[in-house]
N, C-alpha and C positions, 0 to 999 in steps of 0.2 A: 164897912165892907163895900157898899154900894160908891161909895168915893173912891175907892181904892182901886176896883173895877174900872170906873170911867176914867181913870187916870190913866192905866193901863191900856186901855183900848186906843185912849189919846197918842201915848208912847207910840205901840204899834202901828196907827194910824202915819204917825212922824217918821218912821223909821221905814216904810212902804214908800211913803212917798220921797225919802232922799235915793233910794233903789233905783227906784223911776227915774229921778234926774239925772242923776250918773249915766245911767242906761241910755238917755236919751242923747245925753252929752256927748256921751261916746259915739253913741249914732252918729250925729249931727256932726262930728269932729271926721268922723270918716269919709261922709259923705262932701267934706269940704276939703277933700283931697282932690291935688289938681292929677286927672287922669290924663296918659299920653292917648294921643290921638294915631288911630290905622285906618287904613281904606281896605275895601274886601270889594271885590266887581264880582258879580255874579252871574252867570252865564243860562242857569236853571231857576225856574220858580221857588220865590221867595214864600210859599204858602206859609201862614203861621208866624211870619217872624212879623215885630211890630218893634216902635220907639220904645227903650225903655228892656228889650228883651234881655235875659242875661248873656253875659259872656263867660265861658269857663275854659281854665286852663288845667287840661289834664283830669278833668271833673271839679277843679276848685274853680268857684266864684272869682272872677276879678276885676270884671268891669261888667258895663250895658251896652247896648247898641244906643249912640247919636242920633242916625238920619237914617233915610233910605231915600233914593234920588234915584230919577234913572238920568241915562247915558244918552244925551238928543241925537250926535252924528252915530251913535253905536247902538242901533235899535235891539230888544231880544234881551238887552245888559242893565244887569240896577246895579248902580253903587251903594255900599253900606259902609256907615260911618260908625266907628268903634272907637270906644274909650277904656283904658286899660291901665291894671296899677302899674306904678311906675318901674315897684321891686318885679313884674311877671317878668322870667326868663324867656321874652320872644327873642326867637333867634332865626336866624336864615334859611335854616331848614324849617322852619312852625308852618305848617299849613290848617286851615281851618275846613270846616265840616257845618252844615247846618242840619241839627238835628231835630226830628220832633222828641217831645215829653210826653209820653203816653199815648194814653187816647183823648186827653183836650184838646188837641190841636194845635198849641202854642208848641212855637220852634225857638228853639237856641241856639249859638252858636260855643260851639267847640272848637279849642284849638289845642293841636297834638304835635308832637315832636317827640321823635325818636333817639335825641342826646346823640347826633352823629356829628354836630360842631356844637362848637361855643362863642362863635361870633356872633355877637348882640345885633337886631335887627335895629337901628337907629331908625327915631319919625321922628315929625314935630309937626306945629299946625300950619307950619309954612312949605315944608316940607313932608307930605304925607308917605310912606313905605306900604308899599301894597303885600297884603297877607296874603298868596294864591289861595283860590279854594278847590276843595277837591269833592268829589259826591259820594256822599253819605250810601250808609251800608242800602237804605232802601232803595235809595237812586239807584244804585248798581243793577240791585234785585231788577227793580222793572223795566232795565233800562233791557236787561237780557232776559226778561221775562218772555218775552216771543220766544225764541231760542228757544227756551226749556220749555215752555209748553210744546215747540214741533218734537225736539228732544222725546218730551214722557207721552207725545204720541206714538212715534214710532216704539218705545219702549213697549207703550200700552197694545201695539200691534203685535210685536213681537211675544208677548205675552199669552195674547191669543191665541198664535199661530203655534204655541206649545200647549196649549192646554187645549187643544182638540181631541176627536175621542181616539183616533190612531193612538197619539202619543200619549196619552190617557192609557189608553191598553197597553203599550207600549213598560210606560213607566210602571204600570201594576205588574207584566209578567218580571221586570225584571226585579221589583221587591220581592215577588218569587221566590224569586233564582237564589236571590242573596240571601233570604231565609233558607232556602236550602245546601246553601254554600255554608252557613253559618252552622246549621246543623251538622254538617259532615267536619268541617273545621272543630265542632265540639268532640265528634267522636275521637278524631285525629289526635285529639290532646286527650281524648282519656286513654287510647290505645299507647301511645308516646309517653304517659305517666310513670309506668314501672322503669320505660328507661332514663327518666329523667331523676328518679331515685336513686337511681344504680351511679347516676349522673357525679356524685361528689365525691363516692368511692376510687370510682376511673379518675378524674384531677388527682387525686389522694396518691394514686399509683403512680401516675403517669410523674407526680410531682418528684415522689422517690426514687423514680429511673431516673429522672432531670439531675438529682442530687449524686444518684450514682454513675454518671456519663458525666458530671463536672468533677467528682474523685477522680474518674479513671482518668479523664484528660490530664491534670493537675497530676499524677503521677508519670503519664507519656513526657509530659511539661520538665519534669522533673528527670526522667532518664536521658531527656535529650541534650537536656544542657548536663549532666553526668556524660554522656557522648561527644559531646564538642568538647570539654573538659579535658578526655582522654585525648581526643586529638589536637588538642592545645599542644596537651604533654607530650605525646610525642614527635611532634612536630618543633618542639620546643629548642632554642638552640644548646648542643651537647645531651640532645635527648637520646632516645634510643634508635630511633629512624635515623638518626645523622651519625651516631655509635655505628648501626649494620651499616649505613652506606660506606663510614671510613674503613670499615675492614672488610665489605666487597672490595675498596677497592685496594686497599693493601694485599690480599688473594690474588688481584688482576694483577698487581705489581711484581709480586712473587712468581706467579704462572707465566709471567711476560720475563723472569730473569732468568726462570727455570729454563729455559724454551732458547733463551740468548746464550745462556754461557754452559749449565751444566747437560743438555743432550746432546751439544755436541762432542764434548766430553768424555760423555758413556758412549758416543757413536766410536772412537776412535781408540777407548778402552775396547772395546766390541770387535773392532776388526785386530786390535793385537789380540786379544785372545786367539781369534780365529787361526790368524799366521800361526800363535803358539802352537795350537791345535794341528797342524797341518806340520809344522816340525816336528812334534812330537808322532804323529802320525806316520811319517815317513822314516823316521829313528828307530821306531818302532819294525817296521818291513826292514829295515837293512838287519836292525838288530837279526831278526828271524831268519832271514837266508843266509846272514853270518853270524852268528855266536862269539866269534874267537876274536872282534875286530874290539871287545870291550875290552879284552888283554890284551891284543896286539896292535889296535886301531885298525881304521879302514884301511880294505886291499889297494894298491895301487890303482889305478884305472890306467887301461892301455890306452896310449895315444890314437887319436881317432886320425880320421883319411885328412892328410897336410899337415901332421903335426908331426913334430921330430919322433923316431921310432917308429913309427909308422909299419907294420910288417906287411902288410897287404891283406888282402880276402882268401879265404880257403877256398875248397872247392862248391861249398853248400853256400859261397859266399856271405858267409859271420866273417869278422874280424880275426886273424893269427891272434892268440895271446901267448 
């Protein structure tokens, strides 16, 4: 059993340490990756950053910082020298950020890009491609740090100048008020209760007048086009509107031939009548002062003055007969 054991421990022992070489292997295989080269000029304090610091892109690992140099004709400037994997997508738009990690004090550098192009930023060691840098969130902060400190002075004034005891009193009478607005407002809705009950009944009504004011219309709707209907119809050609006009005007035609040929007609029947009348009239008188002239005919009549026979005037001057 005790052989068995130390065998085992040997096994485990073997099998730890090919882990390890692998592991290492791999390290070491990494780390003999040839990294491209960038230049980063920094215009703000480098605090924290040192040879060896990491580089990250997008918060992934991808290189170290090289160097740090400064800049002899460009005083106030240090150049830093960066090595990066060869797959990191830097591109034209990538700018870098030097940030601190915590509270140790070690700084890194970040680099960010927004995916607004896809144009590869080429470098090389003969050729270096400068990554601009921009200042980091804290940089900003202190940079307008004066600003907002005058800023949340006057704030802090302003502050004051409302929390005096005026405004003080001020603000309490009118908590007040509004408590007493709030209570009158309660009674309002409980006075308002009963008719807000009453409230679904009135809709209920009001709904089924709505209902009865869309029937009544829909039957107005309904007589009217029955009205334009009738006056379609009569209006219609050979209707009866155009029936009474053809015999208005066959009347007018009639009254117009009456008027042309048969009154004057009866005018001229009218005056022979009359002449009859007036024959007969006078037939009449001779009849009556002679009688005897229906057997014998009429008397002679004596020649009047110039005519042959002629006897002369008597004394009463009448005619001789």
């Amino acid at each position: 059993m005790e052989n068995r054991s130390h065998a085992m421990m040997a096994g485990l022992f073997m099998i730890i340490l090919l882990i390890g070489a692998a592991i290492a292997a791999i390290w070491i295989s990494k780390k003999n990756v040839p990294l491209k080269p960038f230049e980063l000029v920094a215009t703000s304090p480098v605090t924290g950053l040192s040879v060896q610091s990491q580089v990250r892109y997008q918060g992934v690992p991808v290189g170290r910082v090289d160097a740090l140099r400064f800049i002899q004709d460009k005083p106030g400037q240090v150049r830093i020298l960066i090595g990066v994997a060869p797959n990191t997508p830097i591109t034209t738009a990538t700018w870098a950020e030097i940030v601190t990690a915590g509270v140790t004090g070690i700084s890194n550098i970040e680099l960010r890009d927004k995916g607004e192009t896809h144009d590869r930023l080429e470098s090389s060691a003969q050729h270096l491609a400068e990554i601009p840098i921009r200042p980091s969130f804290f940089e900003r902060l202190q940079s307008q740090g004066g600003g907002m400190l005058a800023s949340l002075e006057r704030v802090l004034t302003q502050v004051e100048k409302i929390a005096s005891d005026d405004n003080l009193s001020a603000i309490n009478a009118a908590i007040k008020h509004s408590a007493q607005m709030t209570e009158s407002l309660n009674k309002s809705v409980q006075a308002m209760e009963p008719g807000l009950k009453k409230l679904p009944a009135v809709m209920d009504t009001l709904l089924a007048t709505g209902k009865r004011v869309d029937s009544a219309a829909l039957e107005i709707g309904k007589l009217a086009v029955a009205a334009q209907d009738t006056v379609t119809l009569l209006n219609a050609p050979n209707g009866p509107m155009q029936t009474a006009a053809k015999s208005l005007t066959g009347l007018q035609e009639v009254a117009i031939q009456l008027r042309a040929s048969t009154l004057p007609d009866v005018s001229v029947l009218s005056m022979s009548l009359t002449d009859a009348a007036r024959s007969f009239n006078k037939t009449s008188r001779e009849i009556g002062q002679s009688p005897q002239s229906l057997i014998f005919g009429l008397p002679r009549q004596a020649p009047g003055p110039g005519e042959p026979g002629f006897a002369g005037f008597n004394g009463n001057g009448s005619p001789v007969r």
